[in-house]
VMD Tcl script that builds the backbone (N, CA, C; Angstrom):
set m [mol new atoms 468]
animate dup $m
set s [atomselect $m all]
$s set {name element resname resid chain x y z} {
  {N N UNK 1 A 58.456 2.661 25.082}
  {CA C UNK 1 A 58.104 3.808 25.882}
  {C C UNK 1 A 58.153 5.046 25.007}
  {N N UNK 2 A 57.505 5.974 25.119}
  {CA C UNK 2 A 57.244 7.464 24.489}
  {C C UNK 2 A 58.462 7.709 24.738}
  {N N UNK 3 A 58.926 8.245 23.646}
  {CA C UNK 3 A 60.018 9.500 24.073}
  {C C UNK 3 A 59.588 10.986 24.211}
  {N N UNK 4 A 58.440 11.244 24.579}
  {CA C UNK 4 A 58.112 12.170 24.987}
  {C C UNK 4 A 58.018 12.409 26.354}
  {N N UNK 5 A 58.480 13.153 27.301}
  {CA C UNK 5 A 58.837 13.009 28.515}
  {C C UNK 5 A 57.738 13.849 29.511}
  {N N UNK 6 A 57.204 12.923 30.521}
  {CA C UNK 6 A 55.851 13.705 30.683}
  {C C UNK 6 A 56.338 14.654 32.056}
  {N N UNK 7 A 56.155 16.061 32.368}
  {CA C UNK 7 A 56.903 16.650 33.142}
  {C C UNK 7 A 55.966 17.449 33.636}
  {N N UNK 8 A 54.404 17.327 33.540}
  {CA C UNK 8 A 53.673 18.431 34.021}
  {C C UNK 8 A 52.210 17.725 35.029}
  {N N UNK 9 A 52.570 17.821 36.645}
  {CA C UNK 9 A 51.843 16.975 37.282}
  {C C UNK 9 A 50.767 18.138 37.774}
  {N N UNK 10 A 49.455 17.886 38.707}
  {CA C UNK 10 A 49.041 18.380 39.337}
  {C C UNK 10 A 49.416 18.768 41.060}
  {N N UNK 11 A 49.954 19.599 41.053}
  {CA C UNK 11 A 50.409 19.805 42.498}
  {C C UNK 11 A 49.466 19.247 43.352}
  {N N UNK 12 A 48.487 19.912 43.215}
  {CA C UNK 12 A 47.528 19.778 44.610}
  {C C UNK 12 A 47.115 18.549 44.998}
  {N N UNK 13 A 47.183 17.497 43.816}
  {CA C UNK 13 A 46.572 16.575 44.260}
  {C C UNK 13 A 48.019 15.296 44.538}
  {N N UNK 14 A 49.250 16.129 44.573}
  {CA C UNK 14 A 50.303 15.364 44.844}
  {C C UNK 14 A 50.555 16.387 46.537}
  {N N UNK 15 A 50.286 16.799 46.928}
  {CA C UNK 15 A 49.785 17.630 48.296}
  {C C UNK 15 A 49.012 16.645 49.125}
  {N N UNK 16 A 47.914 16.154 48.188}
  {CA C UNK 16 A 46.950 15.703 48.987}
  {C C UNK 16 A 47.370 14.220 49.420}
  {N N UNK 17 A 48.062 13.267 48.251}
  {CA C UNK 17 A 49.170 12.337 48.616}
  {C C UNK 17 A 49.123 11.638 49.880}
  {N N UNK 18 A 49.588 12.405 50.854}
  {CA C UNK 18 A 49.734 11.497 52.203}
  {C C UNK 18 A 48.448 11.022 52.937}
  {N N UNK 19 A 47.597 11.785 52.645}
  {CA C UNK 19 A 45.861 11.216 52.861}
  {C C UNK 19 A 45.611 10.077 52.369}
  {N N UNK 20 A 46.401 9.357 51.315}
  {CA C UNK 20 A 46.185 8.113 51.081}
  {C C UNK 20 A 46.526 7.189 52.168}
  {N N UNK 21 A 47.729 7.395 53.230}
  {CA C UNK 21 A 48.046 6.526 54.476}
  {C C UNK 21 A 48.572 5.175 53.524}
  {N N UNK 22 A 49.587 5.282 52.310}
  {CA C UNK 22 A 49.945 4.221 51.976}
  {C C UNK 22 A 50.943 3.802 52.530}
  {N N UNK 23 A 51.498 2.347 52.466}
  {CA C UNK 23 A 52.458 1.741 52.875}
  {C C UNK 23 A 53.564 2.244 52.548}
  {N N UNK 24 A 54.678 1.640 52.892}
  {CA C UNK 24 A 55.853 2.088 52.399}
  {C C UNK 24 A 56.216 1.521 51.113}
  {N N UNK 25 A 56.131 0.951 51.302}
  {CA C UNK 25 A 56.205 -0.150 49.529}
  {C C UNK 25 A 55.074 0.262 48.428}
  {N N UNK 26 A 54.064 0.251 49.128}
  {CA C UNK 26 A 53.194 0.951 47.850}
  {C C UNK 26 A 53.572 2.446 46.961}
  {N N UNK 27 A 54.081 3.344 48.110}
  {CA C UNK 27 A 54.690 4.432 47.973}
  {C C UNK 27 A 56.615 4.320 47.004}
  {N N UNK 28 A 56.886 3.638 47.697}
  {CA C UNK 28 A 57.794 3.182 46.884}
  {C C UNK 28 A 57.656 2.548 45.304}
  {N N UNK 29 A 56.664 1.579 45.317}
  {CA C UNK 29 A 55.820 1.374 44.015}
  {C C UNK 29 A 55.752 2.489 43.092}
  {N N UNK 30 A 54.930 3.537 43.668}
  {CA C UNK 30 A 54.358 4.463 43.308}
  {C C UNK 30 A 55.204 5.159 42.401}
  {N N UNK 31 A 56.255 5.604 43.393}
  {CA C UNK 31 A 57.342 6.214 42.791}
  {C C UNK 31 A 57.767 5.503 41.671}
  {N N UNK 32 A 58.308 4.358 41.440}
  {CA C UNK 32 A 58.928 3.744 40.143}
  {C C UNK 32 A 57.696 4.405 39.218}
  {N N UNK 33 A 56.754 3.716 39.893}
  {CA C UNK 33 A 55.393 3.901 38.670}
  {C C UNK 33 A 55.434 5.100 38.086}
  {N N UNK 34 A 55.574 6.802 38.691}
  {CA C UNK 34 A 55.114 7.879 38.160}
  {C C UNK 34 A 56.535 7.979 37.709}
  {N N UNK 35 A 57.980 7.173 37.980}
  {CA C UNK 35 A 59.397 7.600 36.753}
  {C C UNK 35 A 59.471 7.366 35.472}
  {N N UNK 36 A 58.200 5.862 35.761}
  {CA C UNK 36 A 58.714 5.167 34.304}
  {C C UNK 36 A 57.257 5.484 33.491}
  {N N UNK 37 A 56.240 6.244 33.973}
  {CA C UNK 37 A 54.972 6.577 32.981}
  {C C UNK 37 A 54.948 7.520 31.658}
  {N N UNK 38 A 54.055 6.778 30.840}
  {CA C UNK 38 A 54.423 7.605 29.459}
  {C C UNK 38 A 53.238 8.995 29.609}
  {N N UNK 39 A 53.206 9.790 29.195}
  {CA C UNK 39 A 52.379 11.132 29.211}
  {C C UNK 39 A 50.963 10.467 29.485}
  {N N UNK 40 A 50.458 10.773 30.380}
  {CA C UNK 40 A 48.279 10.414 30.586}
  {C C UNK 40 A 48.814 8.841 31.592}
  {N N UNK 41 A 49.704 8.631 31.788}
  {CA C UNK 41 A 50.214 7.650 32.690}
  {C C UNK 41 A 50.407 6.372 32.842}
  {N N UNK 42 A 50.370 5.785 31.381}
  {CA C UNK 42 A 50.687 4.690 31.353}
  {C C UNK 42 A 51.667 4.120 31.873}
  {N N UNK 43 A 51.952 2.546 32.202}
  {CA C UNK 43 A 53.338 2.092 32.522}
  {C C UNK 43 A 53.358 0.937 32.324}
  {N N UNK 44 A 53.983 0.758 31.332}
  {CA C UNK 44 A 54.458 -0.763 31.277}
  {C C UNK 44 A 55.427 -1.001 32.028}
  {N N UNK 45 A 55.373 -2.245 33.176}
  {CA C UNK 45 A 55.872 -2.704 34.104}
  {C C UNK 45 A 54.926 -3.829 34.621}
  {N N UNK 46 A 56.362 -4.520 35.011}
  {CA C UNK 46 A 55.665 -6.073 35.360}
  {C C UNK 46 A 55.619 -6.293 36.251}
  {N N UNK 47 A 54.903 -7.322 37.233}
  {CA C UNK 47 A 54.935 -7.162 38.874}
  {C C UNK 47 A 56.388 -7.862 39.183}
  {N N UNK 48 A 57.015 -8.541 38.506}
  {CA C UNK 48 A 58.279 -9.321 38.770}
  {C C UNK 48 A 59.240 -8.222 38.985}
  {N N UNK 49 A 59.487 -7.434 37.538}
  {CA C UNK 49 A 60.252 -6.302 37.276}
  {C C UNK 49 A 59.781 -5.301 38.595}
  {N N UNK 50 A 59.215 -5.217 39.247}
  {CA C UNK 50 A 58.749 -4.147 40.322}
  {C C UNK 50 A 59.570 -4.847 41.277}
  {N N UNK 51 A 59.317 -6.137 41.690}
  {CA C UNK 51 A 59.970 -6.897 42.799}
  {C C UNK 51 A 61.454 -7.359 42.372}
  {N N UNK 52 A 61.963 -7.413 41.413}
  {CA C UNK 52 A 63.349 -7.552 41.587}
  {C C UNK 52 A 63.757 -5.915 41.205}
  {N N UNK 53 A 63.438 -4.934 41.304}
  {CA C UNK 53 A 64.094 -3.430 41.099}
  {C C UNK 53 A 64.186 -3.235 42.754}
  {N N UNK 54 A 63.113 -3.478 43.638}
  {CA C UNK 54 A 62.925 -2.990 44.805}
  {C C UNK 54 A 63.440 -3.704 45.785}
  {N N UNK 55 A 63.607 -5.359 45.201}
  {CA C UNK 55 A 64.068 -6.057 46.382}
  {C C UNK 55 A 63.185 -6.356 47.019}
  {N N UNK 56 A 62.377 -7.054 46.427}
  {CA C UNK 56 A 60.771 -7.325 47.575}
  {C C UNK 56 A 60.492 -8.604 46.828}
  {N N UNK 57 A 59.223 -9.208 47.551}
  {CA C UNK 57 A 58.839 -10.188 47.088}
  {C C UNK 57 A 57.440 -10.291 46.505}
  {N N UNK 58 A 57.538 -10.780 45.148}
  {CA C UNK 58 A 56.151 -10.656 44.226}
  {C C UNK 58 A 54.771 -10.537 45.321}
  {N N UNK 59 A 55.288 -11.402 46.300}
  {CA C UNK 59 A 53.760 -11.136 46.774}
  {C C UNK 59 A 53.518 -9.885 47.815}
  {N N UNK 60 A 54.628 -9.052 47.900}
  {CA C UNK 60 A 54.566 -7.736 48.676}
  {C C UNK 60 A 54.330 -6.816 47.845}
  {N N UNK 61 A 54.822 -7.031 46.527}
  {CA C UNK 61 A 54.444 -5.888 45.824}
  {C C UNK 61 A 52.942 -6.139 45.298}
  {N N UNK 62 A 52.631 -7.444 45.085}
  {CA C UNK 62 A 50.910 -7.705 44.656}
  {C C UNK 62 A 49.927 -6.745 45.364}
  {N N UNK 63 A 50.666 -7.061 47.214}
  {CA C UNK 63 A 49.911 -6.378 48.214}
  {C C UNK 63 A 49.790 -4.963 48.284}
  {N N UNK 64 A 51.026 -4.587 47.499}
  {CA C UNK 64 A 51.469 -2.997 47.812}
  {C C UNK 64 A 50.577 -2.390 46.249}
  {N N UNK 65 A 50.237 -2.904 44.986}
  {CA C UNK 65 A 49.720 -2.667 44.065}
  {C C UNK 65 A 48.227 -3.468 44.767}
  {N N UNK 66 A 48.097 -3.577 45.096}
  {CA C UNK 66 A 46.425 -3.561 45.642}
  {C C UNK 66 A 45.711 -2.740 46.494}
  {N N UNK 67 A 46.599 -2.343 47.381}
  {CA C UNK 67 A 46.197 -1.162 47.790}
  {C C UNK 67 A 46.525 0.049 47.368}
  {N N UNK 68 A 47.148 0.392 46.059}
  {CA C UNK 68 A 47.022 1.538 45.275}
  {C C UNK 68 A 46.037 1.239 44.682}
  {N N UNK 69 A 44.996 -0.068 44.075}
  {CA C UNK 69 A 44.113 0.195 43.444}
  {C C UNK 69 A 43.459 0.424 44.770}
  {N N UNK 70 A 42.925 0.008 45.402}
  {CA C UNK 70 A 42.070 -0.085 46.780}
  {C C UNK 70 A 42.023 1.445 46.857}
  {N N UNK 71 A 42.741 2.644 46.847}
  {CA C UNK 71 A 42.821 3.839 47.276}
  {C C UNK 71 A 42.795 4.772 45.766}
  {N N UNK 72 A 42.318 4.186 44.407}
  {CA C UNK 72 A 42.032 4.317 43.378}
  {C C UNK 72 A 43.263 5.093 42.771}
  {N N UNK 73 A 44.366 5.375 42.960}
  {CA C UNK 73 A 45.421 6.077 42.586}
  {C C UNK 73 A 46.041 5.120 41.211}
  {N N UNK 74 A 45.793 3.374 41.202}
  {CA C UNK 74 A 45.492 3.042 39.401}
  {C C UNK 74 A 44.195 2.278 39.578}
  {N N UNK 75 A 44.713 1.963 38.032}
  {CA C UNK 75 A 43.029 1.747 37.880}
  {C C UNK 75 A 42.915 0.318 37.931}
  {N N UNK 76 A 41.777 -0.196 38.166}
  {CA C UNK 76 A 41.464 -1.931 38.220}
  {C C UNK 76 A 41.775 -2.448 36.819}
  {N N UNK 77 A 41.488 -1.609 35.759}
  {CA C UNK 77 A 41.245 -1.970 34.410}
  {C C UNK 77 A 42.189 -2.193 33.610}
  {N N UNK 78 A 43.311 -2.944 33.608}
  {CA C UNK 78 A 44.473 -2.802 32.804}
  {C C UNK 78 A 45.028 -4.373 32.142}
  {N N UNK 79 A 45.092 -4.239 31.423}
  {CA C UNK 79 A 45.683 -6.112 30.659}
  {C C UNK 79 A 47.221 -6.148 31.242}
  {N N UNK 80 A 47.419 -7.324 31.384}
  {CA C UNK 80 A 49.180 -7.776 32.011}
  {C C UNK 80 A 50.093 -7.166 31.135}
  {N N UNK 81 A 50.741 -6.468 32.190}
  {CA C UNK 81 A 52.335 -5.696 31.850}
  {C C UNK 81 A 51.886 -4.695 31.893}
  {N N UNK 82 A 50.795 -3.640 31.819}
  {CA C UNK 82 A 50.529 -2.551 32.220}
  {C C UNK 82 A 49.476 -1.921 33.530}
  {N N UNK 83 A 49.892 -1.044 33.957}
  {CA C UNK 83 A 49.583 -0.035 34.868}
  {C C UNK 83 A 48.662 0.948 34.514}
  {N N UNK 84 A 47.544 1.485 34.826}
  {CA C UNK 84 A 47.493 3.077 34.670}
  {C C UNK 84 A 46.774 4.034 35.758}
  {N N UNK 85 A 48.021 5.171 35.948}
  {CA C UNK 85 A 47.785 6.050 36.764}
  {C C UNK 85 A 46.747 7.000 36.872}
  {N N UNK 86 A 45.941 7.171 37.894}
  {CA C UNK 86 A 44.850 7.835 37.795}
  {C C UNK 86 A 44.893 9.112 37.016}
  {N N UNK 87 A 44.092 9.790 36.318}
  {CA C UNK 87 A 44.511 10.589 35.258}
  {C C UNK 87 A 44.638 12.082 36.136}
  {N N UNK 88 A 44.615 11.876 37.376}
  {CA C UNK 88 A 44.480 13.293 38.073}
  {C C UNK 88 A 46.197 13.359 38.532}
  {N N UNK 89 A 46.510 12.091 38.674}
  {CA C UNK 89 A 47.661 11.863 39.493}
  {C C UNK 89 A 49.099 11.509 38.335}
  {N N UNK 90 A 48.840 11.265 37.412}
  {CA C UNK 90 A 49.409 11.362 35.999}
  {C C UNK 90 A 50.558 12.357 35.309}
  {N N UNK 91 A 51.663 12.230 34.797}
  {CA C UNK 91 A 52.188 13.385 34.404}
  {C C UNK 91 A 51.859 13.465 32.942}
  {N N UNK 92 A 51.855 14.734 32.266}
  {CA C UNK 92 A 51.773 14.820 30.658}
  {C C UNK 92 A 52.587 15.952 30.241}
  {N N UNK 93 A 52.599 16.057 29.402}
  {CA C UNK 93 A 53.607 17.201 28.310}
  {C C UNK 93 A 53.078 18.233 29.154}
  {N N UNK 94 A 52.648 19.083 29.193}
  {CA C UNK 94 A 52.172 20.310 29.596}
  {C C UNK 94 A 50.203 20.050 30.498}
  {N N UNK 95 A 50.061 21.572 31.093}
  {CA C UNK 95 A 49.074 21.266 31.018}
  {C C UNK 95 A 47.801 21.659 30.396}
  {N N UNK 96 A 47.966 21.938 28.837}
  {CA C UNK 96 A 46.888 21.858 28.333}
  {C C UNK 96 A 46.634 20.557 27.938}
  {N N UNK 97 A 47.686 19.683 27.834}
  {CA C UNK 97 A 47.739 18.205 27.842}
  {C C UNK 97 A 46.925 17.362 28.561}
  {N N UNK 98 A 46.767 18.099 29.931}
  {CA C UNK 98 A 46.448 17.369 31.157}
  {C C UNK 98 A 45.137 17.509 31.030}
  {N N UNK 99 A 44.537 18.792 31.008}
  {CA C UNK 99 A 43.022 19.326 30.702}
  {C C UNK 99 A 42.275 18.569 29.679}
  {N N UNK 100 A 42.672 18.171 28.300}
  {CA C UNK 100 A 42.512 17.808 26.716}
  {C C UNK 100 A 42.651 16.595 27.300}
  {N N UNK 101 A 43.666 15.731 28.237}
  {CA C UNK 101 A 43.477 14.138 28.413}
  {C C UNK 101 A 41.635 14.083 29.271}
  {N N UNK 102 A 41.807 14.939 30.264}
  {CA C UNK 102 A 41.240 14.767 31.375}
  {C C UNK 102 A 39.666 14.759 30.654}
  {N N UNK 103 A 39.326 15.692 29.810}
  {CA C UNK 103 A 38.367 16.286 29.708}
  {C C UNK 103 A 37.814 15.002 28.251}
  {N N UNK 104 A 38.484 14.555 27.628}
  {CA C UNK 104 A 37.956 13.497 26.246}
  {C C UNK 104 A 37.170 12.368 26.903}
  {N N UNK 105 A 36.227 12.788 25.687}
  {CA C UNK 105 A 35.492 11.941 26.168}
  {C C UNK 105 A 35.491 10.027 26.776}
  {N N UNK 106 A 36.565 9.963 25.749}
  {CA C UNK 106 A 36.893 8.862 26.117}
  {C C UNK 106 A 37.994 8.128 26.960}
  {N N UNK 107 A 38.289 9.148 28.070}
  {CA C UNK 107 A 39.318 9.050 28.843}
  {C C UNK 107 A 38.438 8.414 30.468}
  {N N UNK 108 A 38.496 7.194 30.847}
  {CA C UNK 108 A 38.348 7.010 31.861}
  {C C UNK 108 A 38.373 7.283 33.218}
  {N N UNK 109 A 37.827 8.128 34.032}
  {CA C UNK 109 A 38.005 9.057 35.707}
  {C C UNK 109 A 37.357 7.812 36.582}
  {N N UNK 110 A 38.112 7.506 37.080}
  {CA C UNK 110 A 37.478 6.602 38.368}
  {C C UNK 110 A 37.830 7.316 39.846}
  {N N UNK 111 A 36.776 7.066 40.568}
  {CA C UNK 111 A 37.287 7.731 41.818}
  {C C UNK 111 A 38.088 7.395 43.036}
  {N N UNK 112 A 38.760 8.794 43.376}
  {CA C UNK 112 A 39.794 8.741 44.240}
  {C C UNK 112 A 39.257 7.843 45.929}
  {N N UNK 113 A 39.800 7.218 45.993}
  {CA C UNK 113 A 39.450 6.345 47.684}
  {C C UNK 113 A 39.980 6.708 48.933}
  {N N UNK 114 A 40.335 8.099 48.610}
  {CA C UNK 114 A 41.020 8.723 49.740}
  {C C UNK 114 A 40.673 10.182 50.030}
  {N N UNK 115 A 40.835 11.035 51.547}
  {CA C UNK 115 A 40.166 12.228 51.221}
  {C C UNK 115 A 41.281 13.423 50.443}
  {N N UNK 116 A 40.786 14.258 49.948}
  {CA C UNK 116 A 41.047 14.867 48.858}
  {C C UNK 116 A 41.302 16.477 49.569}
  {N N UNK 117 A 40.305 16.883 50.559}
  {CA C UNK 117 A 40.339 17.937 51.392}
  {C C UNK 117 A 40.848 18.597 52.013}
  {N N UNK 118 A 41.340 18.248 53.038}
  {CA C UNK 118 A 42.591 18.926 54.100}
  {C C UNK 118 A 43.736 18.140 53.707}
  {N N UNK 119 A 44.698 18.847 53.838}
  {CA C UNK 119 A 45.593 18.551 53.435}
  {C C UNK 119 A 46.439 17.549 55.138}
  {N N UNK 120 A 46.730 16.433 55.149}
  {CA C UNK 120 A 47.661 16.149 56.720}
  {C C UNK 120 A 48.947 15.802 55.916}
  {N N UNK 121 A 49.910 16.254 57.058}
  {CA C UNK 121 A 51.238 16.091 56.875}
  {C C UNK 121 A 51.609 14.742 57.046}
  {N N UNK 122 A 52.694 14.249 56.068}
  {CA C UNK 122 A 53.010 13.034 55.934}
  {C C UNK 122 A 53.702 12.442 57.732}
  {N N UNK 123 A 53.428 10.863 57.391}
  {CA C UNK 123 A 53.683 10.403 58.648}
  {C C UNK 123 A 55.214 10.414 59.338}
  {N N UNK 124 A 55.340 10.421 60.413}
  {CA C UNK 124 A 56.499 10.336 61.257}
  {C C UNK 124 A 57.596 9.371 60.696}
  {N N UNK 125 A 56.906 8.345 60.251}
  {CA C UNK 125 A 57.937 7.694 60.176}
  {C C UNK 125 A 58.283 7.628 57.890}
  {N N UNK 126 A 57.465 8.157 57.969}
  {CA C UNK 126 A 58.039 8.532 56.149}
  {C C UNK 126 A 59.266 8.609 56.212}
  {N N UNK 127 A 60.202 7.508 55.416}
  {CA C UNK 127 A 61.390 8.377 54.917}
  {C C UNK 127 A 61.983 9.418 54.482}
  {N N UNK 128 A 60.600 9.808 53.818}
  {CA C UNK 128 A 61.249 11.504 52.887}
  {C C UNK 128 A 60.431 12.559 54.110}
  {N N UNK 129 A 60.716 12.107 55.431}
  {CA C UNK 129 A 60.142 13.752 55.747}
  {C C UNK 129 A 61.611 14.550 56.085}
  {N N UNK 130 A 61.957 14.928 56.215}
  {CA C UNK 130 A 63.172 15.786 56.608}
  {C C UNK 130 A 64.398 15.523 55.869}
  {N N UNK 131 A 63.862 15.436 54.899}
  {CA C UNK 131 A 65.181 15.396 53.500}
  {C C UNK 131 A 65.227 16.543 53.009}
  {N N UNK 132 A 65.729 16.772 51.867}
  {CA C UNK 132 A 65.751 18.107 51.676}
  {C C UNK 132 A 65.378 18.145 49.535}
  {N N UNK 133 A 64.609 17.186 49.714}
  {CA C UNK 133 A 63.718 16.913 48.650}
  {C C UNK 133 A 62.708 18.262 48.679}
  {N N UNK 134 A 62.415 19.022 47.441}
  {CA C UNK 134 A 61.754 19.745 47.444}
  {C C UNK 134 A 60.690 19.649 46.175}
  {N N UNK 135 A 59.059 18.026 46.323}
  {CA C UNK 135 A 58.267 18.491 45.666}
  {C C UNK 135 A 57.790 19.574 44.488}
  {N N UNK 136 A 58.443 21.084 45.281}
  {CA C UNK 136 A 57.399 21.886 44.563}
  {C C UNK 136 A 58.266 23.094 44.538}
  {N N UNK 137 A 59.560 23.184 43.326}
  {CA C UNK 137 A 60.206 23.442 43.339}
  {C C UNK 137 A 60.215 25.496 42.791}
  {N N UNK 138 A 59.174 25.440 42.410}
  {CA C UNK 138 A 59.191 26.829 42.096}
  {C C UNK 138 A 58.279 27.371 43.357}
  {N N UNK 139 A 57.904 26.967 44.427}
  {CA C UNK 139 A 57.783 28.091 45.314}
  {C C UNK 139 A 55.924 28.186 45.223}
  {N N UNK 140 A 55.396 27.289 45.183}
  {CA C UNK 140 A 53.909 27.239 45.087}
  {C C UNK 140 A 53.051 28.132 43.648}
  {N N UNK 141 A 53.952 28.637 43.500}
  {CA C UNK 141 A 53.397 29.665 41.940}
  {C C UNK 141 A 53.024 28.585 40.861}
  {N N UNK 142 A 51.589 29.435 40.345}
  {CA C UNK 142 A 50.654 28.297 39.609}
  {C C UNK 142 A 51.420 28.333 38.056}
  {N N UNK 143 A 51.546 27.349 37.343}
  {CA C UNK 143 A 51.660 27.550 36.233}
  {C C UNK 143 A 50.979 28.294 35.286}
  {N N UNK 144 A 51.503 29.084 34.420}
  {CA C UNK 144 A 51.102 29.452 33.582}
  {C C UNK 144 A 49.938 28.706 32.679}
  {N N UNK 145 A 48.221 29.319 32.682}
  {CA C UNK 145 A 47.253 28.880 31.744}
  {C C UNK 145 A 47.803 29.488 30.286}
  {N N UNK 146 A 47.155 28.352 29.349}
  {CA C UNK 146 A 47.753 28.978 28.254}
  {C C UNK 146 A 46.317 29.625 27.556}
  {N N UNK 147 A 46.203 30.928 26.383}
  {CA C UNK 147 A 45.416 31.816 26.374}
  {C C UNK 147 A 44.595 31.185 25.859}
  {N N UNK 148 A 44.726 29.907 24.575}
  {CA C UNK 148 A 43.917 29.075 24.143}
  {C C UNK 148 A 44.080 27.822 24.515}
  {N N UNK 149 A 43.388 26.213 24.444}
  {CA C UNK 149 A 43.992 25.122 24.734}
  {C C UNK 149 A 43.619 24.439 23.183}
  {N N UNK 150 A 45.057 23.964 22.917}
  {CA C UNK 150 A 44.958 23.587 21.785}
  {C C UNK 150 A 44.146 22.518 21.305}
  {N N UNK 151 A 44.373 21.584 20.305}
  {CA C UNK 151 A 43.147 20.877 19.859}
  {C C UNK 151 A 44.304 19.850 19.682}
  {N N UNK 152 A 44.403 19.340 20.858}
  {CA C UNK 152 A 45.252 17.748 20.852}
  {C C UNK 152 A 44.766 16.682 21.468}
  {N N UNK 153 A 45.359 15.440 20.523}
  {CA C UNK 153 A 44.966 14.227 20.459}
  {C C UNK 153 A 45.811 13.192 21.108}
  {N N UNK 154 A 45.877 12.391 22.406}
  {CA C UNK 154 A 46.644 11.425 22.722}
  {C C UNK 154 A 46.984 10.279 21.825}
  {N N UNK 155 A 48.090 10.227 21.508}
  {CA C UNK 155 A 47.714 8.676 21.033}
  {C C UNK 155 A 47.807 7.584 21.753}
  {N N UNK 156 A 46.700 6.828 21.642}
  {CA C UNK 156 A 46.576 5.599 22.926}
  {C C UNK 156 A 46.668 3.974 21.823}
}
mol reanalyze $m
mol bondsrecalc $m
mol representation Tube
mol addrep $m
């Protein structure tokens, strides 16, 4: 795994989140998935290692990683033992990181399977609604653009 620690997500489209209507387990998935991703969102993780961390059974989590691809949040395209997170939904070093992944040419965008638009509030029965988890911790204020975007290279 990178020891570079990827800490810079897109809000809005972690807003838009509950429009996916995922399961609980997929969501739970999810979560391991975006702790243990290296910057542009890779994850090595195994479907076993998913089901004995969570306490589930290989074939719930198969189900629960099929409908994250089904709702395009990863991608279909990945060889065994890895994951990858849609590059919108992804964390990276910063975000001129995010822009410079997003924007190369050779960075794969597949599309999102869910609506993207209005924002609906997560469901009733979500665990995390009335926790005191706070997403978006500085108060909706946009990050700082930086004046130039540098000339960086992922290594993949």
């Amino acid at each position: 795994m990178s020891s570079t620690i990827a800490g810079f997500r897109d809000p809005q489209m972690y807003e838009v989140l509950p429009n996916a209507c995922l399961s609980s387990t997929a969501r739970d998935i999810f979560d391991v998935l975006t702790a243990r991703q290296e910057p542009g969102g890779l994850v090595h993780i195994r479907q076993q290692e998913l089901a004995e961390r969570l306490g589930l059974s290989q074939s719930a989590v198969s189900r629960a990683i099929g409908q994250l691809r089904d709702k395009g949040i990863i991608s279909e395209r990945q060889r065994k033992g890895t994951l990858l997170i849609h590059p919108l939904l992804a964390s990276y070093e910063s975000l001129a990181h995010m822009i410079n992944h997003i924007e190369a040419p050779d960075t794969h965008v597949w599309p999102i399977n869910f609506p993207v638009g209005d924002i609906r509030p997560p469901r009733v029965r979500d665990g995390r609604t009335g926790t005191d988890f706070d997403p978006d911790p500085d108060g909706g204020e946009d990050a700082p653009a930086p004046d130039v975007r540098p000339a960086l290279r992922l290594a993949g």
